[in-house]
Each structure stands twice: as structure tokens, then as C-alpha cells.
OpenMM code with the backbone's topology and positions (N, CA, C; nanometers):
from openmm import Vec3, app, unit

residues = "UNK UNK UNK UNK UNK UNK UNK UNK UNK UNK UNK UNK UNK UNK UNK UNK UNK UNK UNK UNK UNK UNK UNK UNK UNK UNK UNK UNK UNK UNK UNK UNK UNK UNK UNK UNK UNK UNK UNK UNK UNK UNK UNK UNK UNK UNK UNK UNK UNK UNK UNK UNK UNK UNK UNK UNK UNK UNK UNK UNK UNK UNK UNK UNK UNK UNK UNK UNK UNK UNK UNK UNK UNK UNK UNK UNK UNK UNK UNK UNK UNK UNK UNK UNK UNK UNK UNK UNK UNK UNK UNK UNK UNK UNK UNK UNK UNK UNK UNK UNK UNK UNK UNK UNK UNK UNK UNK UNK UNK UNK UNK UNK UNK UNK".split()
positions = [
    Vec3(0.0845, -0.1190, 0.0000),
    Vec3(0.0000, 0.0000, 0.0000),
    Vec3(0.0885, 0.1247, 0.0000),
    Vec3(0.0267, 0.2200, -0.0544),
    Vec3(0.1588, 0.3220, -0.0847),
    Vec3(0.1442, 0.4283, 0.0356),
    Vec3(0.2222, 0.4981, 0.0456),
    Vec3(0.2658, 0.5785, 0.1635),
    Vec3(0.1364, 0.7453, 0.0856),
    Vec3(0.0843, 0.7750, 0.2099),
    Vec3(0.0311, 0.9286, 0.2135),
    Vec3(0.1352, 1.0105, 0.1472),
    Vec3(0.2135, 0.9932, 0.1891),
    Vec3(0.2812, 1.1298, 0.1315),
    Vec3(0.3930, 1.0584, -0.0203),
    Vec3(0.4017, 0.9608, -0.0697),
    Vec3(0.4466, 0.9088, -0.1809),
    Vec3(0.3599, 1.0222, -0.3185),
    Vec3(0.4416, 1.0237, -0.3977),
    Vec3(0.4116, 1.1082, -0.5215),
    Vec3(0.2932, 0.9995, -0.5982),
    Vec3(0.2007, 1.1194, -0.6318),
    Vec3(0.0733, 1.0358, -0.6833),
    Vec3(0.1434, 1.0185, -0.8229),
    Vec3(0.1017, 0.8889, -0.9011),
    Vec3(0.1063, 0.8610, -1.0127),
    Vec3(0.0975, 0.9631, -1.1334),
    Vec3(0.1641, 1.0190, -1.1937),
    Vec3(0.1053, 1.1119, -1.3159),
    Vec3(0.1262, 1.2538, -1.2567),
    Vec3(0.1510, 1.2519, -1.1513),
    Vec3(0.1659, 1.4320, -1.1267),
    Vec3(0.3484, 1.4477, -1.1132),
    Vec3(0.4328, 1.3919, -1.0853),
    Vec3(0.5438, 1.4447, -1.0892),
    Vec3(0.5945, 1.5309, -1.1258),
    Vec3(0.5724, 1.4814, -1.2881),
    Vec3(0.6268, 1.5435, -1.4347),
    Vec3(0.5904, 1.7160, -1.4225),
    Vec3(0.4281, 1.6961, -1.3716),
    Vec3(0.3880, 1.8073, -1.3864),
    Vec3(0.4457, 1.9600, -1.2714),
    Vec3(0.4370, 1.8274, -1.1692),
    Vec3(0.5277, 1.9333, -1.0435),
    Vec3(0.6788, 1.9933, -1.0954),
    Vec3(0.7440, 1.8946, -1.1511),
    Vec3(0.8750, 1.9064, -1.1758),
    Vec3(0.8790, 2.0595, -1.3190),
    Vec3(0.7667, 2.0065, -1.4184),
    Vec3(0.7585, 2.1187, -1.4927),
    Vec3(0.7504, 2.2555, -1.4556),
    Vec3(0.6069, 2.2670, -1.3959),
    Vec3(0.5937, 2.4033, -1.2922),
    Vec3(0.6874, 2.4403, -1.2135),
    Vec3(0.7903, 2.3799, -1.1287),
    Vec3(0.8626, 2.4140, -1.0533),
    Vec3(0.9683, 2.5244, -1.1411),
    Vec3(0.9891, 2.4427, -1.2871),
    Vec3(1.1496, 2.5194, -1.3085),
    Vec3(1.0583, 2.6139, -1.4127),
    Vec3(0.9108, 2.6155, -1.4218),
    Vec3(0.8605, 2.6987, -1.5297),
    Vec3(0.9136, 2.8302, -1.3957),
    Vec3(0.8662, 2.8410, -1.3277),
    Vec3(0.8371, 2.9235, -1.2092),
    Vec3(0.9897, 3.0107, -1.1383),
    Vec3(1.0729, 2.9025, -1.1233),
    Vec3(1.1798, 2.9197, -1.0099),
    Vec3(1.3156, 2.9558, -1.1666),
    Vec3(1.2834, 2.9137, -1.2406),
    Vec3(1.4357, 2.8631, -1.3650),
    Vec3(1.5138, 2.7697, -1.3411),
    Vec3(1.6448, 2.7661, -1.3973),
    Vec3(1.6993, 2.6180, -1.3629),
    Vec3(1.7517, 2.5783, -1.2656),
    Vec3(1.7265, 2.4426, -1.1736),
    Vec3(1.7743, 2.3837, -1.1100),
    Vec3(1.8639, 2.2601, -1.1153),
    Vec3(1.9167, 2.2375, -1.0205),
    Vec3(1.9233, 2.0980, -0.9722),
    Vec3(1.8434, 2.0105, -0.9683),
    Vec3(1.8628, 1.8739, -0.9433),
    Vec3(1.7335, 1.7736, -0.9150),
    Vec3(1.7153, 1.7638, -0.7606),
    Vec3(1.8395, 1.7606, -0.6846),
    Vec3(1.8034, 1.8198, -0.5499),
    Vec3(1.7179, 1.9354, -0.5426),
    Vec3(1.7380, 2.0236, -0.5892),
    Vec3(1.6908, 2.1685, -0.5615),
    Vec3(1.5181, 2.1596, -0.5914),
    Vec3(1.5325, 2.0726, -0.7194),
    Vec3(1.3426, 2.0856, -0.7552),
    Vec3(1.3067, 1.9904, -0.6527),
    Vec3(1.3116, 1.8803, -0.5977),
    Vec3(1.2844, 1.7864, -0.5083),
    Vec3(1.2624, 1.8620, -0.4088),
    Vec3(1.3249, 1.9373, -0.3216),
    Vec3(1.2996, 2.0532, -0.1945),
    Vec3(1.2046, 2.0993, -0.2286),
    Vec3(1.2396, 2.1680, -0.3551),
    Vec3(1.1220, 2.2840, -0.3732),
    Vec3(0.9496, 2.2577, -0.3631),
    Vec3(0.9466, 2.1180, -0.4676),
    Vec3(0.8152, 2.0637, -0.4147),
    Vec3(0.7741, 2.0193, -0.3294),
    Vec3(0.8793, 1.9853, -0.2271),
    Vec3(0.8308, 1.9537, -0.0871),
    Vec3(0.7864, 2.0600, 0.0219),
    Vec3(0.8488, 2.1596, -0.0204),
    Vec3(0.8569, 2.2983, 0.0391),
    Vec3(0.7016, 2.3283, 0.0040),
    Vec3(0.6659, 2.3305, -0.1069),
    Vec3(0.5697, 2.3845, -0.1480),
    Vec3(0.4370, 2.3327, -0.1563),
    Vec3(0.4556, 2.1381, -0.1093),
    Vec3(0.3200, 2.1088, -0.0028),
    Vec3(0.3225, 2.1142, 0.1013),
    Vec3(0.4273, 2.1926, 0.1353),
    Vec3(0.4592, 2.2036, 0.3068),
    Vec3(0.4723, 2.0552, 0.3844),
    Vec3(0.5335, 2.0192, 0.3314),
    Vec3(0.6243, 1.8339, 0.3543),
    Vec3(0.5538, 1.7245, 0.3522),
    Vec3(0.4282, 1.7611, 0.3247),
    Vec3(0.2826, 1.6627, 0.3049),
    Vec3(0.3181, 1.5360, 0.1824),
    Vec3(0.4693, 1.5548, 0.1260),
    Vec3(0.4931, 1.5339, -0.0490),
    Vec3(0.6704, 1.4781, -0.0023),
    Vec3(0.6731, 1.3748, 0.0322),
    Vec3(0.8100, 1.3043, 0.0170),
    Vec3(0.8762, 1.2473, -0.1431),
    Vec3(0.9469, 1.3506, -0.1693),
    Vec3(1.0222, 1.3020, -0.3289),
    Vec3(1.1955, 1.2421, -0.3309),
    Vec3(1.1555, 1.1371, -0.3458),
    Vec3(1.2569, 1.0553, -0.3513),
    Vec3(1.3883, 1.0541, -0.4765),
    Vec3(1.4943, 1.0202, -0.4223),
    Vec3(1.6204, 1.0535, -0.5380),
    Vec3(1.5653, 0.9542, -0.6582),
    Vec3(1.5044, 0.7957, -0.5831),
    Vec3(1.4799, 0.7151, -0.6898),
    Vec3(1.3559, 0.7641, -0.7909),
    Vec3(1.3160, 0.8469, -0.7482),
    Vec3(1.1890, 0.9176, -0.8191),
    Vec3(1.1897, 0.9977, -0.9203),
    Vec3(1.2711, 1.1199, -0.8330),
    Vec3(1.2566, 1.2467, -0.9042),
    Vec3(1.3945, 1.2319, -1.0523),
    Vec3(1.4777, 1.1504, -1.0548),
    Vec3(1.5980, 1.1365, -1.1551),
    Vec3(1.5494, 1.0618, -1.2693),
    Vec3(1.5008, 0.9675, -1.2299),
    Vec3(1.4121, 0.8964, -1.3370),
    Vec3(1.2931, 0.9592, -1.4442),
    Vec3(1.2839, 1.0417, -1.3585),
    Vec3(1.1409, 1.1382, -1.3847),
    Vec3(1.2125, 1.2773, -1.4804),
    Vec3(1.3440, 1.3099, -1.4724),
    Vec3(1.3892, 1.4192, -1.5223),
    Vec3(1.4557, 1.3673, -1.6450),
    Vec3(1.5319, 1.2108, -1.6232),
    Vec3(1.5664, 1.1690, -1.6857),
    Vec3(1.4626, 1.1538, -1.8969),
    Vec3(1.3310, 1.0966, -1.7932),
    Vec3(1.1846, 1.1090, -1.9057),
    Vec3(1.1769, 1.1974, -1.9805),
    Vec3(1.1519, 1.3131, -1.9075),
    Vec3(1.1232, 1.4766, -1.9259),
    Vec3(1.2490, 1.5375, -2.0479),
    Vec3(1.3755, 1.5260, -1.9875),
    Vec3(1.4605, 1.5341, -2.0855),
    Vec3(1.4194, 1.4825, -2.2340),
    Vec3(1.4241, 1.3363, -2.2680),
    Vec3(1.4008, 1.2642, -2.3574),
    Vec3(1.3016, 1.2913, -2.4306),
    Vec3(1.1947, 1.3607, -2.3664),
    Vec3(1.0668, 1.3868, -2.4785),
    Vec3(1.1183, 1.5374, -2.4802),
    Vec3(1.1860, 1.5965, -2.4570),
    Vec3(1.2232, 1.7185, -2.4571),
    Vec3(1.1936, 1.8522, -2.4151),
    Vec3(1.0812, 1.7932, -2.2866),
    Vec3(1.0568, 1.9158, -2.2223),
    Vec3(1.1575, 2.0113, -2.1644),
    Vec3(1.2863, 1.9304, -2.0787),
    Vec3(1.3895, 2.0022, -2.0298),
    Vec3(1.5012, 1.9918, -2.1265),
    Vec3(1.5932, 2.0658, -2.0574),
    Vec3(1.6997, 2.0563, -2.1571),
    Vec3(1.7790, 2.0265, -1.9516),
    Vec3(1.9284, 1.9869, -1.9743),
    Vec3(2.0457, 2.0018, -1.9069),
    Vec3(2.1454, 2.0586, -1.9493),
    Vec3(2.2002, 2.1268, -1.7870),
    Vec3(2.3581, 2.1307, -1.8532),
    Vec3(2.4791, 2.1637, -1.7375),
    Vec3(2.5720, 2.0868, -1.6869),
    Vec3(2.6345, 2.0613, -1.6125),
    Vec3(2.6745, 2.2313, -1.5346),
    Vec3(2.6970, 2.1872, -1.4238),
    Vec3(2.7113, 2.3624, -1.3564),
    Vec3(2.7823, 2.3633, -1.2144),
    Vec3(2.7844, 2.4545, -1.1299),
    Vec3(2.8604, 2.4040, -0.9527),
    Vec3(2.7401, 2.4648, -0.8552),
    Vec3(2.7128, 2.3713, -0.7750),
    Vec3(2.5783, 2.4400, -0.6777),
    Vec3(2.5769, 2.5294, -0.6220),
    Vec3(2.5258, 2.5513, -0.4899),
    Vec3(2.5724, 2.6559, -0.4300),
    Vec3(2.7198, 2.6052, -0.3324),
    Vec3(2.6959, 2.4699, -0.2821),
    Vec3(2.7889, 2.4363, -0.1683),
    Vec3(2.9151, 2.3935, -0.3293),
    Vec3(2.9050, 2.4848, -0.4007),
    Vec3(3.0543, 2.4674, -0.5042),
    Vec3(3.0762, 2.2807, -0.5849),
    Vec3(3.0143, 2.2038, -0.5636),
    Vec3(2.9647, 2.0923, -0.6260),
    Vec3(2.9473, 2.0870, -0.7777),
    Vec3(2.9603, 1.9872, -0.8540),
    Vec3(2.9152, 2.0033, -0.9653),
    Vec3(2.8022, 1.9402, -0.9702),
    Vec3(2.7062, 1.9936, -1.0694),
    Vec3(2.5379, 1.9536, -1.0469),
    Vec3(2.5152, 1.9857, -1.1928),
    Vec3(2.4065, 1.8461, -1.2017),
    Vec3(2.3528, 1.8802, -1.3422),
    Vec3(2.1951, 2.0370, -1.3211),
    Vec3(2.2265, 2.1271, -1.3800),
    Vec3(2.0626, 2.2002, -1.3801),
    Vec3(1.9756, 2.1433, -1.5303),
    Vec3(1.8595, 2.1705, -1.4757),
    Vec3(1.7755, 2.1541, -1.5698),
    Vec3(1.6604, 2.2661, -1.6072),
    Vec3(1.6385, 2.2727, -1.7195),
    Vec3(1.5996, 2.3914, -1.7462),
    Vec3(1.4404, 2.3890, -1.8439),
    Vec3(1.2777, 2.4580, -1.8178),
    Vec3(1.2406, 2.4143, -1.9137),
    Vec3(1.2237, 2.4480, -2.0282),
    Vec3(1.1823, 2.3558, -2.1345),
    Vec3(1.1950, 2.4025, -2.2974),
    Vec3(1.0180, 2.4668, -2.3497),
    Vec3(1.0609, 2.5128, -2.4837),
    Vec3(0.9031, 2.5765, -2.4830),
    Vec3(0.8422, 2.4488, -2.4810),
    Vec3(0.8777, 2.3711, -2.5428),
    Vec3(0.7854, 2.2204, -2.5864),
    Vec3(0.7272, 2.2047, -2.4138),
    Vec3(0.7848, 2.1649, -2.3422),
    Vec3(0.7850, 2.2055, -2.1630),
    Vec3(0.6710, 2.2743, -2.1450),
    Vec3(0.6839, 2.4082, -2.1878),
    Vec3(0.5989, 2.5187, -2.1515),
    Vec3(0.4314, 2.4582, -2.1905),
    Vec3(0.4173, 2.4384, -2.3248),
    Vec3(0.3379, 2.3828, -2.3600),
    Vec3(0.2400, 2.2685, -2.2490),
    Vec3(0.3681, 2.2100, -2.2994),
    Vec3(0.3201, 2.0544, -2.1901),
    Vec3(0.2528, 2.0601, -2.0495),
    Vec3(0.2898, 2.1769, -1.9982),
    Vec3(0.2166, 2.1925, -1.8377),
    Vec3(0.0938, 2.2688, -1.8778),
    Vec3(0.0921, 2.3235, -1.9755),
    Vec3(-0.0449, 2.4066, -1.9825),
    Vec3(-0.1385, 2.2892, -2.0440),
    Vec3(-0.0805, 2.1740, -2.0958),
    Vec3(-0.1966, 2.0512, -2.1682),
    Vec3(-0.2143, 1.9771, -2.0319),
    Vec3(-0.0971, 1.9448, -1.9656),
    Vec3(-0.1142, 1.8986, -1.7946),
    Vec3(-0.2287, 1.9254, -1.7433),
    Vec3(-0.1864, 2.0590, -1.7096),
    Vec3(-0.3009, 2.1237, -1.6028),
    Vec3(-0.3932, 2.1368, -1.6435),
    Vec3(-0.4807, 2.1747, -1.7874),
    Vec3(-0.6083, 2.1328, -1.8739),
    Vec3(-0.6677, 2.0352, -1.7665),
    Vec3(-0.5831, 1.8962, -1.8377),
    Vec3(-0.5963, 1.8115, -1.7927),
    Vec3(-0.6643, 1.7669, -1.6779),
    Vec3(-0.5845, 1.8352, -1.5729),
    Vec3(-0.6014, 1.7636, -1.4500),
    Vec3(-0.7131, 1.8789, -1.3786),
    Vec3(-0.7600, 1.9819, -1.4360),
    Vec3(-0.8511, 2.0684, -1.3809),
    Vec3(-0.9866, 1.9871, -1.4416),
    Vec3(-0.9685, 1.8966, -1.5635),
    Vec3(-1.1243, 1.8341, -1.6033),
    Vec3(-1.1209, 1.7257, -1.5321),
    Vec3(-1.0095, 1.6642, -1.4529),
    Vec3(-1.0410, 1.5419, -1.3363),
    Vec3(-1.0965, 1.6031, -1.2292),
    Vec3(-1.0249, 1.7033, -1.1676),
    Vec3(-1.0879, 1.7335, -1.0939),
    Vec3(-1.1974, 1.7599, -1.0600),
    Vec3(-1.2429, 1.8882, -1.2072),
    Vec3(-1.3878, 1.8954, -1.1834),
    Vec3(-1.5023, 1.7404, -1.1995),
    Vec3(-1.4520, 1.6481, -1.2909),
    Vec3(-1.4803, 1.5255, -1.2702),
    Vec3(-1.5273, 1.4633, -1.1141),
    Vec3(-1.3948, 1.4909, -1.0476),
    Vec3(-1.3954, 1.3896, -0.9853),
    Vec3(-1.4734, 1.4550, -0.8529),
    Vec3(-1.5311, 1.6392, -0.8447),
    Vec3(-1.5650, 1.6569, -0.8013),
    Vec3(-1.7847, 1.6032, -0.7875),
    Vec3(-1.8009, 1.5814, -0.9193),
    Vec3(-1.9049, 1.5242, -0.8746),
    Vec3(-1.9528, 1.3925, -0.7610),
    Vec3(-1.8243, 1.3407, -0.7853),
    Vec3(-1.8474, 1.2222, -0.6772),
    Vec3(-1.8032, 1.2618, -0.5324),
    Vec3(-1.7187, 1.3349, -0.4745),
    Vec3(-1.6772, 1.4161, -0.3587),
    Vec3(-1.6970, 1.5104, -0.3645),
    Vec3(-1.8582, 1.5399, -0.3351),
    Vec3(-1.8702, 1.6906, -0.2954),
    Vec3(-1.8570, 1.7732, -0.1505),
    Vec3(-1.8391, 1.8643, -0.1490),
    Vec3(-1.7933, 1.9379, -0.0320),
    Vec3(-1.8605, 1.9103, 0.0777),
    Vec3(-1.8251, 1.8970, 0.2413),
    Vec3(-1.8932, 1.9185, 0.3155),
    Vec3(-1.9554, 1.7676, 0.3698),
    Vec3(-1.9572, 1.6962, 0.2774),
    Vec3(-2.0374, 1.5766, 0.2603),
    Vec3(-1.9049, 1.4684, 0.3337),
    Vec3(-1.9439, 1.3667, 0.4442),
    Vec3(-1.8345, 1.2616, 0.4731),
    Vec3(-1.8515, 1.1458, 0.4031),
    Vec3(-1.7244, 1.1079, 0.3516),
    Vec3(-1.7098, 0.9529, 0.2875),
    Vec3(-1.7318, 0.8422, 0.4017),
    Vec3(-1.8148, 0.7791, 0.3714),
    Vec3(-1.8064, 0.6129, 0.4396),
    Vec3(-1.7364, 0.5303, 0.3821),
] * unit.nanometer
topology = app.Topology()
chain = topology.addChain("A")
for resn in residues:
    res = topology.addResidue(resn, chain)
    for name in ("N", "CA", "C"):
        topology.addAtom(name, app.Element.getBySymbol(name[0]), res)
């Protein structure tokens, strides 16, 4: 059974997009914080997760990379997003605003699940 705070299926990509649409380029450490930061720690993102996931993103060509030194002077890959990217979170979030409203007919407000 998967953990509460484990990354839901299908939203990563999209977190990971928004993050560097928003912030510019990072690290994969750095976007991993950031989305955790930004459910206020409700959202555990894992190294085995989030690399694999950038790794994807790259390949269809939303991000681009390119080797750099962090802040603690390290070398770190950043990643950066592409327009194709840009695109892609605005078909995302489409997306996931017609589940929602979807999925709001069956959980409506106020109302307790049995």
C-alpha cells in the first residue's frame, strides 16, 4: 500500500515542470525541496523518483540540461524548461482541472465519505 505522502502517479512530471517553469533552472536536489517545500512536507520526493522522472522529461524534450557548480561549489547537473515544456504543463493542467472537476461530482464538499 503506498505511503500518504508518496508522489501520486502522473503528477510528478507536472510538479517538476511548474517548478522550473516558475523558479528557472535547477538541480534535481533543488526541484525535489522545492516541491516539498511547497506542499509544506505533506509530499516526500525521492532521489529514486525524481531522476528517473527528469531523466523522461529530458528525452521527450521538455527540459533541456547542462552541467554547472551548486551553491555548496559541487558540480550539479541544472535543468531547465523548454518551450515544448511550456506547452506541456499548460496541456497537464487542462488536464487535470477536467479530473478534478470530474472527480468533483463524486466528492462533494462538506459531505463525509463512508
Amino acid at each position: 500500500m503506498a505511503n500518504e505522502s508518496d508522489v501520486w502517479q502522473g503528477t510528478l512530471a507536472l510538479m517538476i515542470l511548474r517548478t522550473l517553469e516558475t523558479m528557472g533552472p535547477l538541480h534535481g536536489y533543488g526541484i525535489a525541496r522545492r516541491i516539498e517545500q511547497i506542499c509544506q512536507g505533506q509530499l516526500i520526493v525521492l532521489y529514486g523518483t525524481i531522476y528517473p522522472a527528469l531523466l523522461r522529461l529530458e528525452q521527450d524534450g521538455y527540459i533541456v540540461s547542462e552541467w554547472g557548480n551548486s551553491e555548496n561549489n559541487r558540480r550539479a547537473r541544472y535543468y531547465k524548461i523548454t518551450r515544448a515544456g511550456r506547452r506541456q504543463v499548460r496541456r497537464e493542467a487542462q488536464r487535470w482541472e477536467k479530473a478534478t472537476a470530474i472527480l468533483a461530482h463524486f466528492l462533494p464538499p462538506g459531505k463525509e465519505i463512508s
